[in-house]
C-alpha positions as semicolon CSV with decimal commas, in nm:
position;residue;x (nm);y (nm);z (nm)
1;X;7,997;11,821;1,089
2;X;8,193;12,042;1,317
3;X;8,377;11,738;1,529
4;X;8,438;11,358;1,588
5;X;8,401;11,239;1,920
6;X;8,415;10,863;2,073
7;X;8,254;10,711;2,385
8;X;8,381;10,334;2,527
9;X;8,102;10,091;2,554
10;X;8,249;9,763;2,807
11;X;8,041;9,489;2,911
12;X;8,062;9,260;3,149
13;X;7,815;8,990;3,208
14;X;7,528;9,229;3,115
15;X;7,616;9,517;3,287
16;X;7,765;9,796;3,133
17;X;8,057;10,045;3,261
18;X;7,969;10,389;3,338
19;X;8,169;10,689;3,484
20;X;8,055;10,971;3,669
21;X;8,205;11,336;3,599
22;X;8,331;11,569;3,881
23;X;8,093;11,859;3,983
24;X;8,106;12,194;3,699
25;X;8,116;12,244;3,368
26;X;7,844;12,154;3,134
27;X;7,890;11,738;3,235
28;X;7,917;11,800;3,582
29;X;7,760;11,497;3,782
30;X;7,688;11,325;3,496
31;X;7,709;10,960;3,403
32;X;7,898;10,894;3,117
33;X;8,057;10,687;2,874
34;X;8,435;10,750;2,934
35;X;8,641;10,869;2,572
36;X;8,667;11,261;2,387
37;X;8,726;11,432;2,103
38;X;8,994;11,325;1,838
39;X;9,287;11,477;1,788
40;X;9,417;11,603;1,436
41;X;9,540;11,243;1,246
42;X;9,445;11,020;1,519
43;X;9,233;10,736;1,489
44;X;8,944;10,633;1,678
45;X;9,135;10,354;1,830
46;X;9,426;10,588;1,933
47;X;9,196;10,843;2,070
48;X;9,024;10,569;2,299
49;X;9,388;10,413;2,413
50;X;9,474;10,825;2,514
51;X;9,101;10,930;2,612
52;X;9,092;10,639;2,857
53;X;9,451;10,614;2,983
54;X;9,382;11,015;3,049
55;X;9,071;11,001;3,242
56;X;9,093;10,648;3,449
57;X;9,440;10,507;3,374
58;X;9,336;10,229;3,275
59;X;9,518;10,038;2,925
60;X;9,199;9,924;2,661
61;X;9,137;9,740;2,368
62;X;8,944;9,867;2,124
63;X;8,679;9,641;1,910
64;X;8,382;9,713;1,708
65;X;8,181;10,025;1,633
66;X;7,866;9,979;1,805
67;X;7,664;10,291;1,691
68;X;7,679;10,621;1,616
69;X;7,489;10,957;1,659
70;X;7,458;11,368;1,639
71;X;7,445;11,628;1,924
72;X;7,495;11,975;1,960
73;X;7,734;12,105;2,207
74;X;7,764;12,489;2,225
75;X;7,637;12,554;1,886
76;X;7,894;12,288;1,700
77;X;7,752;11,947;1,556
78;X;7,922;11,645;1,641
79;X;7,937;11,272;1,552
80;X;7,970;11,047;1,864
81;X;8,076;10,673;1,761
82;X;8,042;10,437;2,041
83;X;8,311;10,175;1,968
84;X;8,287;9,827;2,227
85;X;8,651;9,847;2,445
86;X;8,770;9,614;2,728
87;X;8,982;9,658;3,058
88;X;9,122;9,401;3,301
89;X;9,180;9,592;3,597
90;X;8,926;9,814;3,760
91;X;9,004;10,203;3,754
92;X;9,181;10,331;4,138
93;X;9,266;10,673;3,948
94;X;9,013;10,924;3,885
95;X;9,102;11,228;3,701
96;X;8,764;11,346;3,552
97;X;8,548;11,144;3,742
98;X;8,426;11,088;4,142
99;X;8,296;10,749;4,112
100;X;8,258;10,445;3,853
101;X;8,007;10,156;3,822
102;X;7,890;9,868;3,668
103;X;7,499;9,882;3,596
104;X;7,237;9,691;3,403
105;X;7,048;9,866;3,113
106;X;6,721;9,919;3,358
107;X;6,982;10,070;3,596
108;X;7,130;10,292;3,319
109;X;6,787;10,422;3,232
110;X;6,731;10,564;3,569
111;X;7,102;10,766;3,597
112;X;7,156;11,112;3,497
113;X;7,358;11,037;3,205
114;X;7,504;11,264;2,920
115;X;7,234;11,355;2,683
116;X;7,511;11,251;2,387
117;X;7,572;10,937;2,553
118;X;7,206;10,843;2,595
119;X;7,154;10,921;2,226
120;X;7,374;10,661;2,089
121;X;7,326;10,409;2,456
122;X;6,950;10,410;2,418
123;X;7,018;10,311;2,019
124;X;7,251;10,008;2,124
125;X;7,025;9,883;2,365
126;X;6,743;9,851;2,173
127;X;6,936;9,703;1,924
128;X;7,060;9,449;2,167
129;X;6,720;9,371;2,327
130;X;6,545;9,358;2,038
131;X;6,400;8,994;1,975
């Protein structure tokens, strides 16, 4: 396993918090879970506090791992652990993304989300749905 990387999960009276990345690079205009890669000696809950503060200044607490998955991104494997985070406020400061939303799983199935994040999302909410 080449690198660690964690994605935010929040919830909010079944709808879920997305963010969608500026136009270029290889997540260009893509929905996303909001979080990175960590950092030498940090800690998944560090790198959320730092990933989240960076991208949408917005202070989160950090709970439970939800899931986990592999992708590929330019030739590397990487582990992507989705770990369940909450926020009070709602983000006014977007450095990585153009717009934000709160959706329902049927909504999230329809958006062009990141193929990592869909890995370990589509996992979750089957998990959740399941009877």
């Amino acid at each position: 396993m080449s690198g660690r990387s964690i994605a935010g999960l929040a919830e909010r009276q079944g709808r879920y918090f997305l963010a969608k990345r500026k136009p270029g690079g290889d997540l260009g205009n893509k929905w996303e879970l909001p979080g990175g890669k960590l950092e030498e000696g940090e800690s998944p809950q560090e790198a959320m506090v730092r990933e989240w503060m960076e991208e949408l200044e917005l202070k989160v607490e950090t709970a439970d791992l939800l899931g986990s998955g592999t992708f590929t991104h330019k030739g590397k494997e990487y582990l992507l652990e989705m770990y369940s985070v909450s926020f009070d406020d709602e983000p006014q400061v977007f450095h990585e993304h153009v717009e934000t939303g709160w959706f329902t799983a049927e909504e999230i199935d329809a958006l062009d989300l990141a193929g990592s994040d869909r890995i370990v999302l589509s996992a979750y909410m089957k998990e959740v749905q399941a009877p």
